[in-house]
C-alpha positions in Angstrom: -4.9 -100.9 47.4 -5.4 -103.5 50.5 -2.1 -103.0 50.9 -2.2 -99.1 51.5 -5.3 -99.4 53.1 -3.0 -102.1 55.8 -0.1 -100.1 56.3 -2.3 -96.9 56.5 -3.9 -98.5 59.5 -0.7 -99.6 61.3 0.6 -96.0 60.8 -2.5 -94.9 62.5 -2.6 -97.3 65.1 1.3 -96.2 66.0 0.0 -92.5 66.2 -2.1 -93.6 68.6 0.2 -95.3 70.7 2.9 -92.7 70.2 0.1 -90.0 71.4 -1.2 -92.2 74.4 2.8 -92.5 75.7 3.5 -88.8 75.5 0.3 -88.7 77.5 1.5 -91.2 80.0 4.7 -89.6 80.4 3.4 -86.0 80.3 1.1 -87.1 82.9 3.8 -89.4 85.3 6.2 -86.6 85.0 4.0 -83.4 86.3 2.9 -86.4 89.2 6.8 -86.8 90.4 7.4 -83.6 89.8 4.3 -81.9 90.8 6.2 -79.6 94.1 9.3 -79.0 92.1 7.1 -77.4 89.0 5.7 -75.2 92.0 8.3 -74.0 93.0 9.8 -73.3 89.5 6.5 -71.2 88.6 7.1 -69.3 91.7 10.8 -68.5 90.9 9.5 -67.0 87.6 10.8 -62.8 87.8 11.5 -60.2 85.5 14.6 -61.7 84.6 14.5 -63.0 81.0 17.1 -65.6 81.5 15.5 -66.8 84.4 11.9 -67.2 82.3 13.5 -68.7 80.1 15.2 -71.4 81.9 11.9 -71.8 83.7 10.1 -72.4 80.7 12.8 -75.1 79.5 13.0 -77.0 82.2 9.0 -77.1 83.0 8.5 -78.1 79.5 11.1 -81.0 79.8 8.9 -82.4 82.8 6.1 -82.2 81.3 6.9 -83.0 78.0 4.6 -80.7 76.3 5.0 -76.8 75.2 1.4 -76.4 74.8 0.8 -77.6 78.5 3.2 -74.6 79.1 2.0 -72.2 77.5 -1.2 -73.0 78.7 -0.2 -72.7 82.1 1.5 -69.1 81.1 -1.5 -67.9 79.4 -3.6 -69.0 82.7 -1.3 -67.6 85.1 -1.3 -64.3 83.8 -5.0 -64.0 83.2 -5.3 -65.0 87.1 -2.4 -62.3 87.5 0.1 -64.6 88.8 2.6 -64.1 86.4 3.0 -60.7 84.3 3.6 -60.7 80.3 7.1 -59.6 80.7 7.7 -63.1 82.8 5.5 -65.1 80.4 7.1 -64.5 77.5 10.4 -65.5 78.6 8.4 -68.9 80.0 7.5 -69.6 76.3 10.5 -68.9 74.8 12.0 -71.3 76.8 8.9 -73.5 76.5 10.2 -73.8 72.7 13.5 -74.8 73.3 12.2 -77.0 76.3 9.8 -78.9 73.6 12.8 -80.1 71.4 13.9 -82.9 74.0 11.0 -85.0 73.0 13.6 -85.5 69.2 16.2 -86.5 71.6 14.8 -88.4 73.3 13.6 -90.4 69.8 17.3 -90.4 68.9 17.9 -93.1 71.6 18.0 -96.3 69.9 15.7 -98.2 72.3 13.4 -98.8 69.9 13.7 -102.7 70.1 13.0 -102.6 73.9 10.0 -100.4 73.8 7.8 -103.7 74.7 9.6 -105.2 77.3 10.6 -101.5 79.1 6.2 -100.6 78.9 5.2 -103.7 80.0 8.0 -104.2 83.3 6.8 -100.7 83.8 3.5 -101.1 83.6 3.5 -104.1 86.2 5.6 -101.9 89.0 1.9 -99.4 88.3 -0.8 -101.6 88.4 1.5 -103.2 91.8 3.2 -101.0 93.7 2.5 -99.2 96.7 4.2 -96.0 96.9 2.4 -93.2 94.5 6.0 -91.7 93.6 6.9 -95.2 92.2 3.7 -95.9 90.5 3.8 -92.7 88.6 7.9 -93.1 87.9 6.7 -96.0 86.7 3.6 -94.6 84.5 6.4 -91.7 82.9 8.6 -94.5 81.9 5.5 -96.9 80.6 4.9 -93.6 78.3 9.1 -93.6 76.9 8.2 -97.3 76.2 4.8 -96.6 74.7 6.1 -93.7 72.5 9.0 -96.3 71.0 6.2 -98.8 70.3 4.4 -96.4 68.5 7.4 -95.1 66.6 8.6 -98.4 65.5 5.2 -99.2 64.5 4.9 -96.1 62.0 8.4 -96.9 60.6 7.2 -100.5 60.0 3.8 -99.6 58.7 6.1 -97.4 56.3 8.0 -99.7 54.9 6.1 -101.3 52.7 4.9 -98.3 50.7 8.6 -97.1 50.4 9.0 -99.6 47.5 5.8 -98.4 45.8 6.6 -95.6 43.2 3.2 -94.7 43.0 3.0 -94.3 47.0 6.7 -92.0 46.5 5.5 -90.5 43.8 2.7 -88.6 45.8 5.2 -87.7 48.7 7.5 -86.3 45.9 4.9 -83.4 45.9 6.2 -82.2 48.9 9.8 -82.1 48.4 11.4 -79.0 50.2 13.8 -78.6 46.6 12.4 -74.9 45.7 10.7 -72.0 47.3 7.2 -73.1 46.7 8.2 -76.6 47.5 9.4 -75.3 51.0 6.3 -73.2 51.5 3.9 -76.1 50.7 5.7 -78.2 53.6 5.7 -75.5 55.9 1.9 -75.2 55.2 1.2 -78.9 55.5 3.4 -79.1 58.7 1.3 -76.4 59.7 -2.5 -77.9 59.1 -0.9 -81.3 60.5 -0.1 -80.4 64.1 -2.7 -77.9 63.9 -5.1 -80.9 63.1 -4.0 -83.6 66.1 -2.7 -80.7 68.3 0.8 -82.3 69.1 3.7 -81.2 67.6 5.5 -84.6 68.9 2.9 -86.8 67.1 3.7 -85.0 63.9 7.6 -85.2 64.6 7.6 -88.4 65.5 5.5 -89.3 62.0 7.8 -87.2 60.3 10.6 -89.2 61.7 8.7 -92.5 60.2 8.5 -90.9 57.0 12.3 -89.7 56.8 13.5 -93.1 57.9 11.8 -95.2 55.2 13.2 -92.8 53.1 10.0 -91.5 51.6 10.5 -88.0 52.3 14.4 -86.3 52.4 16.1 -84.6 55.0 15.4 -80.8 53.6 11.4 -82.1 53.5 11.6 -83.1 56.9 13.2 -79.8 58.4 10.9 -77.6 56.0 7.8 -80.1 57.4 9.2 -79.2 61.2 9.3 -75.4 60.5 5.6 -75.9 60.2 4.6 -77.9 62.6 6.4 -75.0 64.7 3.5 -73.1 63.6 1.0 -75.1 64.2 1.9 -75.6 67.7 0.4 -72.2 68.1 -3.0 -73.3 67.6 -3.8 -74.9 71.3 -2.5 -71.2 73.2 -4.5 -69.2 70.3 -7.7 -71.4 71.8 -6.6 -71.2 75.4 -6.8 -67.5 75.1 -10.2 -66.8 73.8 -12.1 -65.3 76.4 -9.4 -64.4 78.4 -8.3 -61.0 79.3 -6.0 -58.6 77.4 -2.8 -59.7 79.2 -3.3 -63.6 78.8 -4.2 -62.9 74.9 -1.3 -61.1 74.5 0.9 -64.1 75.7 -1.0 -65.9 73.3 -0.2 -63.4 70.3 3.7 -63.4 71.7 3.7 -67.0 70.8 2.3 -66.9 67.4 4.9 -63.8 66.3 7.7 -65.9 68.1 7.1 -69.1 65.5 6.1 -67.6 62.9 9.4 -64.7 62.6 11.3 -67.5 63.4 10.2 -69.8 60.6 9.6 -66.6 58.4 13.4 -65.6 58.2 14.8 -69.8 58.4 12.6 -69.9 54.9 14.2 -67.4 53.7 17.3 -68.2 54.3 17.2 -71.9 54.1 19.4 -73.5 51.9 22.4 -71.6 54.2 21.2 -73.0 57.5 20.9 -76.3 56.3 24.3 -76.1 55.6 24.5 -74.4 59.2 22.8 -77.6 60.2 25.1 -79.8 58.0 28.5 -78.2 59.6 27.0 -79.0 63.4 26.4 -82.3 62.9 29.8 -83.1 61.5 32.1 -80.9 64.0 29.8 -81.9 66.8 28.5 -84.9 66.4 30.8 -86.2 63.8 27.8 -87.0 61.8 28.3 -86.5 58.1 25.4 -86.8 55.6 25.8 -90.1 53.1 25.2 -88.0 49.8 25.8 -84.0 49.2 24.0 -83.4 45.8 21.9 -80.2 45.8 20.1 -82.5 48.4 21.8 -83.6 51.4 20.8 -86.6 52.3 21.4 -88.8 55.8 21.6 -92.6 56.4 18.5 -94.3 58.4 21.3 -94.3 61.5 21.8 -90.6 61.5 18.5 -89.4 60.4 16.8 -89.3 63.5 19.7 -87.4 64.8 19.9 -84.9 62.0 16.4 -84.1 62.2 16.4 -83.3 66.2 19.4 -81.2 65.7 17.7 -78.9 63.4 14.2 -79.0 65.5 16.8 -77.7 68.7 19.1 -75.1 66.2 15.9 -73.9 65.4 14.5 -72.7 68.2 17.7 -72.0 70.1 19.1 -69.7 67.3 15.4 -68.3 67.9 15.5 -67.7 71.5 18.6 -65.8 71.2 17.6 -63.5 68.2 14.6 -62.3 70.3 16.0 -62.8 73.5 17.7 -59.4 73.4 14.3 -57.7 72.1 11.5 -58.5 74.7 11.2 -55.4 76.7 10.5 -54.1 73.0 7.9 -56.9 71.9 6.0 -56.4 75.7 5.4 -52.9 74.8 4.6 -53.5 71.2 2.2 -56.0 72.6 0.5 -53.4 75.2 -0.9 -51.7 72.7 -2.7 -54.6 71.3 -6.2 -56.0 72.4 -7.3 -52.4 74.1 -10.6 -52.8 73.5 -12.3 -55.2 76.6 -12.4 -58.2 76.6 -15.6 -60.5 75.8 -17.3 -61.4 78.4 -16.1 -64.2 80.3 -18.8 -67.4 81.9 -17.0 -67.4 84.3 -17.4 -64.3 86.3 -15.9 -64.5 89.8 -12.9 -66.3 89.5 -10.0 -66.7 87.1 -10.3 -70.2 86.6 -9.5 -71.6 83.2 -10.8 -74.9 82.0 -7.8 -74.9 79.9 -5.7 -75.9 82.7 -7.5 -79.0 83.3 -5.1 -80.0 80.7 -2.0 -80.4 83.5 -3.8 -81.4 86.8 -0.6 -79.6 88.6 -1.6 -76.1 86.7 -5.1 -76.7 87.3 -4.6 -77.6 91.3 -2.1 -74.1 91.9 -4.8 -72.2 89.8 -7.7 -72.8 91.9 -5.6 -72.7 95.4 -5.2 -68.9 94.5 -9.1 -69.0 93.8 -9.6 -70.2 97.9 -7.1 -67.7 98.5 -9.0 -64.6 97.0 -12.4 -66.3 98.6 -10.7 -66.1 102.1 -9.4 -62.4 101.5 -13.2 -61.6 100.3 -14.5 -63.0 103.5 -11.7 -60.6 105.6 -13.2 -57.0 103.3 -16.4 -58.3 104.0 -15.8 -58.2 107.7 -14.3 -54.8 107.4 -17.2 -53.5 105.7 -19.5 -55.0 108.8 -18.1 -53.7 110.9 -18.5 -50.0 109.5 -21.8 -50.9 109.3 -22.5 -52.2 113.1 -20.6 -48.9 114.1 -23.3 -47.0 111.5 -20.1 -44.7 109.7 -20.4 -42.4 107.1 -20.2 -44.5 104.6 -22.1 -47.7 105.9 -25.0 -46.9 103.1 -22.4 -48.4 100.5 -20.2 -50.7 102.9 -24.1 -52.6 103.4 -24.2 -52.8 99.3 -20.7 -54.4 99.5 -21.2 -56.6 102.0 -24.2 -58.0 100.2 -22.1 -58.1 96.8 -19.5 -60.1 98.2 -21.7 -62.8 99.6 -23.1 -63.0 95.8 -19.5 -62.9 94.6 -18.3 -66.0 97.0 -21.5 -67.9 95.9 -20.9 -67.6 92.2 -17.4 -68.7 93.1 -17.9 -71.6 95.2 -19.7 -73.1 92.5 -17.6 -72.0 90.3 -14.4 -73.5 92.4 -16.7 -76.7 92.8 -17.2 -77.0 89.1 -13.5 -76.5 88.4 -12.3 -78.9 90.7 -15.0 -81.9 89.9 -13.8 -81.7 86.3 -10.1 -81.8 87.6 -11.3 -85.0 90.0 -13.1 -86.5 87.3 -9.6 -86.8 85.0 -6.4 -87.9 85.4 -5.5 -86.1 88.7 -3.2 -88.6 91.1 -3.8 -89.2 94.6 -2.0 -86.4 96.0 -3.7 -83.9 94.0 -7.1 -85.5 94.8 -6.4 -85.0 98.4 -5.3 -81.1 97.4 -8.3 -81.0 95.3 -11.0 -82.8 98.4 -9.2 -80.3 100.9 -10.2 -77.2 98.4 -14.1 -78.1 98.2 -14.3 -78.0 101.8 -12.6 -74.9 102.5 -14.8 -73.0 99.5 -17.9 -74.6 101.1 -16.3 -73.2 104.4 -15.2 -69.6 102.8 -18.5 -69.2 101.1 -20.7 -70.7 104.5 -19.2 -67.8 106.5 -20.1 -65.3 104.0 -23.7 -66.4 104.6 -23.1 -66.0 108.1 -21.7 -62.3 107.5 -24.8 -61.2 105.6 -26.9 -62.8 107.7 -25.6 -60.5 110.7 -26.0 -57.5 108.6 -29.8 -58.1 107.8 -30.0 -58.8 111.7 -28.8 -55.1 112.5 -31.1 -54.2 109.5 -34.1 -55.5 110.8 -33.1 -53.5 113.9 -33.0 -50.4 112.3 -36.0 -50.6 109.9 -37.9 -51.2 113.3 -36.1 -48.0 114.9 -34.5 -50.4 117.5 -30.7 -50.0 119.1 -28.5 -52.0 121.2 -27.2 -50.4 124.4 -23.3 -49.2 125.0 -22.8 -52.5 127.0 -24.4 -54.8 124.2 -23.1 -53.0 120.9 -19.4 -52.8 122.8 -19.5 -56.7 123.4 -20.8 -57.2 119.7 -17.6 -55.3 118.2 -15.3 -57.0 120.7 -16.6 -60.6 119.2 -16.2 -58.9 115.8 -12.9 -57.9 115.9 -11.4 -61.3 117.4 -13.3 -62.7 114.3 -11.4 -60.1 112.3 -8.2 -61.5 113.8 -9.1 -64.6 113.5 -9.4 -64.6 109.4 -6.2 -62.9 109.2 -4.1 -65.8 110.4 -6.4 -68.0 108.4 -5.1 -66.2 105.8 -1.5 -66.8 107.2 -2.2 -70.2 106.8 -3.5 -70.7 103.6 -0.1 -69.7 102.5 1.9 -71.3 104.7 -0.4 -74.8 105.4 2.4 -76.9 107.2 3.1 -73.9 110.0 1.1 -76.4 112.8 2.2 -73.4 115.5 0.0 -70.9 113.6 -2.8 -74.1 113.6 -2.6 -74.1 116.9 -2.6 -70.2 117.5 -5.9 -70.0 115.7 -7.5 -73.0 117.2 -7.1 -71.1 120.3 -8.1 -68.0 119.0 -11.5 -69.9 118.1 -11.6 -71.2 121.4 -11.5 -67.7 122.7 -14.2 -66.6 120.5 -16.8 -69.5 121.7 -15.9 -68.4 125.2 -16.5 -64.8 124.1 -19.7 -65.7 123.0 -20.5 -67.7 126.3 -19.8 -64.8 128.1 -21.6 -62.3 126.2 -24.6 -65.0 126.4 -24.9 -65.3 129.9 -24.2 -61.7 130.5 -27.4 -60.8 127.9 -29.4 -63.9 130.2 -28.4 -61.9 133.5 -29.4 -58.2 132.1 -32.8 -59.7 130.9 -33.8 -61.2 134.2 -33.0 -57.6 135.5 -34.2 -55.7 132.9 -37.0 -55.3 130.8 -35.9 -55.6 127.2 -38.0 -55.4 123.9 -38.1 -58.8 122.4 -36.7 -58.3 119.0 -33.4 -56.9 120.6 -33.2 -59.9 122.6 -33.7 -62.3 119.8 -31.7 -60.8 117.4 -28.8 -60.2 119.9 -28.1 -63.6 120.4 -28.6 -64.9 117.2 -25.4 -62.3 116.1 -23.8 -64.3 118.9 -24.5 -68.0 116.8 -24.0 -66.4 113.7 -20.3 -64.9 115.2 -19.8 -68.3 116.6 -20.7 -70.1 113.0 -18.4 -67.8 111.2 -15.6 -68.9 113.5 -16.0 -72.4 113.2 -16.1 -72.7 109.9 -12.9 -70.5 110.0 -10.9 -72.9 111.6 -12.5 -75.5 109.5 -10.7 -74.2 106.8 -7.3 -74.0 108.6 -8.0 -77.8 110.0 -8.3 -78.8 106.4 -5.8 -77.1 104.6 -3.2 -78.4 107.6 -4.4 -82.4 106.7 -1.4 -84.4 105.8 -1.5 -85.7 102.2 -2.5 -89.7 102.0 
């Protein structure tokens, strides 16, 4: 018993460190290749191929489907990225997920100490953030081989016990039930610790001490293909119909796939068993109605039916997905719970993959800084008192509510993010965001606050003169300007000439206002004015003024240069 209970604790403790280097390489890798996964979201089309090549490569940096499915589900509930695009991101995504075998294939096992800990020195030492986390990626390779030699060792042991073989004979893959109970456990497994590599790689351990055989192993992988669903089913919960849908696509993906692999899986095993000798010239030590691979080879076997498998997959539904995006239309038309979150598209989920997470909420500042632009358009329809200024007052009121609730919403989103494992740079990315919502949301405020000006004006039957009102729409409409190449710049931050075009376009509004100030100061000695129309005259001048400097505030910030 002491003895199971010992290498029962070593097999855990390698888990452990197997998990905690998939997280450290995960991690490292979306760090170095944080601007190149940008650009690879953004190259996402219509094109299946092209989705799918997205989705293999992405899920090769990051070292984690889930992470990219995540991101797909996210995306397309913020409406980045349509279904049709998604699924061809998780298709790939599956395919992408398989390198993790190969990369256990490498027989490196033996230098998994000294390769974490020269790594881990150049991280805790070095200067430059691109090292550091090249560093931290590779710490994670070493850490994973640690861990995995640690399960096979922790293995051993109990491969000599009959009794302990005698339980794991209850899952042997040799008839249909037998295959079905392995699927299921796979299932429940990767399900349970929500990483299909953590159960691969125990399944590895298990295969290489011999206590479970090669069909076991492949029929134990089918599952944890299924179980791999689990973390986008929870992603999606709350999320609109689209997202969900992306969600659903990846359930019916795995589970066809496995469905018609069970059926027919005594004839791809041979499939599997012709590819590895023709290819890899890799032939199994013993063909009895088992076929059975050496401790050398099994690694390799195994990893070339986790990659057949979803390959052969991709391109049996590869052909179909205009098909499955219609079927899947139809699905989910009733609405959508009710979200917590209310005006933004932020998912938690994303805080997962600090890269995701820190794209996501720059679209949020985005959609704050086109708010603040309608909201101007409606003011100004209501300073001119059109037709329709009853409900352009309502809107402008509404969207200062909106870019409250999503200010702190932004604020919450990106605290979380700060408060993880985001590097530097995305720090900085994540600092520069706060202050532009605080700015975005401030000159809302500011907005309002000239609306309930003119209000008062009104409910008092008050008016300005031509001069007056003509001066107020001249200040409004460089402010109107003004946010439009703010906008400009929020999605193109390193265009320092349009900086410098709206830094002088905020210069021309404060001198604007001067103007308008001393003009107002000059009519007033002249004239005899009621006071109200005085006071609230130049305090639309300082509220003007205060929109456009925290307008160029949040150009300034965005421009910063990363530390």
């Amino acid at each position: 018993m002491s003895l199971i209970l010992e290498s029962l604790a070593f097999l855990l403790g390698g888990l452990g460190v197997f998990l905690l280097g998939m997280r450290f390489m995960s991690d490292g890798l979306q760090t170095v290749a944080g601007p190149s996964l940008k650009n690879l979201i953004g190259a996402v089309t219509n094109n299946r191929f092209l989705g799918v090549l997205v989705g293999l490569v992405v899920t090769c940096l990051v070292q984690s489907s889930a992470i990219t499915t995540v991101m797909a589900i996210g995306f397309v509930n913020a409406e980045m990225m349509l279904l049709k695009q998604a699924i061809g991101v998780i298709m790939g995504a599956n395919v992408g997920t398989t390198i993790t075998g190969w990369v256990l294939v490498l027989d490196i096992g033996k230098y998994g100490l000294p390769l974490a800990g020269i790594c881990a020195l150049f991280f805790c030492f070095a200067k430059n953030e691109r090292l550091r986390y090249t560093m931290y990626a590779i710490l994670g390779v070493g850490l994973v081989f640690i861990g995995l030699e640690t399960m096979k060792d922790a293995l051993e042991p109990l491969a000599t016990s009959e009794k302990f073989r005698s339980v794991f004979a209850m899952f042997s893959a040799d008839t249909f039930s037998g295959i079905i109970k392995c699927v299921v456990v796979g299932c429940l497994l990767t399900a349970l610790v929500q990483s299909s590599s953590a159960t691969l790689g125990v399944t590895i351990a298990l295969a290489y001490q011999g206590l479970i055989c090669f069909e076991t192993s492949a029929a134990l992988i089918l599952g944890q293909n299924i179980g791999s669903t689990i973390t986008a089913f929870i992603a999606s919960i709350g999320t609109s119909k689209a997202a969900r849908r992306v969600a659903l696509f990846h359930i019916i993906f795995n589970v066809l796939g496995v469905l018609w692999v069970v059926l027919l899986f005594r004839p791809y095993l041979h499939f599997i068993q012709f590819t590895l000798e023709h290819l890899l010239n890799i032939a199994p030590s013993a063909v009895t109605p088992r076929i059975e691979y050496s401790k050398e080879n099994i690694t390799t076997a195994i990893a070339t039916f986790h990659t057949a498998f979803n390959v052969v997959n991709l391109f049996v539904f590869l052909p179909f997905t205009g098909y499955i995006a219609k079927i899947l239309e139809k699905c989910f038309n009733r609405h959508a719970p009710q979200k917590k979150l209310v005006a933004t598209k932020l998912e938690n989920q994303l805080l997962s993959s600090p890269f995701a997470a820190i794209t996501h909420s720059s679209r949020e500042i985005l959609g704050m800084g086109e708010r603040v632009n309608v909201m101007l358009d409606d003011l100004a329809e209501c300073l001119k008192n059109g037709p329709e200024s009853k409900k352009r007052k309502e809107a402008v009121f509404a969207g200062e509510a909106h870019l409250d609730s999503a200010q702190e919403e932004v604020t919450n989103f990106l605290t979380r993010l700060l408060s993880g494992r985001a590097s530097q740079s995305i720090a900085n990315d994540a600092e520069r965001q706060l202050r532009m919502s605080d700015d975005l949301e401030t000159a809302s405020d500011y907005i309002a606050q000239i609306l309930k000006l003119h209000l008062r004006l009104q409910d008092n039957n008050l008016q300005f003169d031509e001069e007056h009102s003509q001066g107020l729409l001249s200040l409004h409409e460089k402010n109107k300007a003004l946010i439009e190449l703010v906008l400009q710049q929020i999605n193109n931050p390193r265009d320092f000439q349009q900086l410098e075009a709206i830094q002088q376009a905020g210069f021309e509004i404060t001198q604007l206002v001067r103007s308008l100030r001393s003009m107002h100061w000059s009519r007033l000695a002249e004239e005899q004015y009621e006071p109200l129309i005085s006071t609230t005259y130049t305090d639309m001048l300082s509220s003007y003024r205060k929109i456009k400097e925290h307008l160029v505030q949040v150009a300034e910030t965005i421009s910063l240069p990363s530390a």
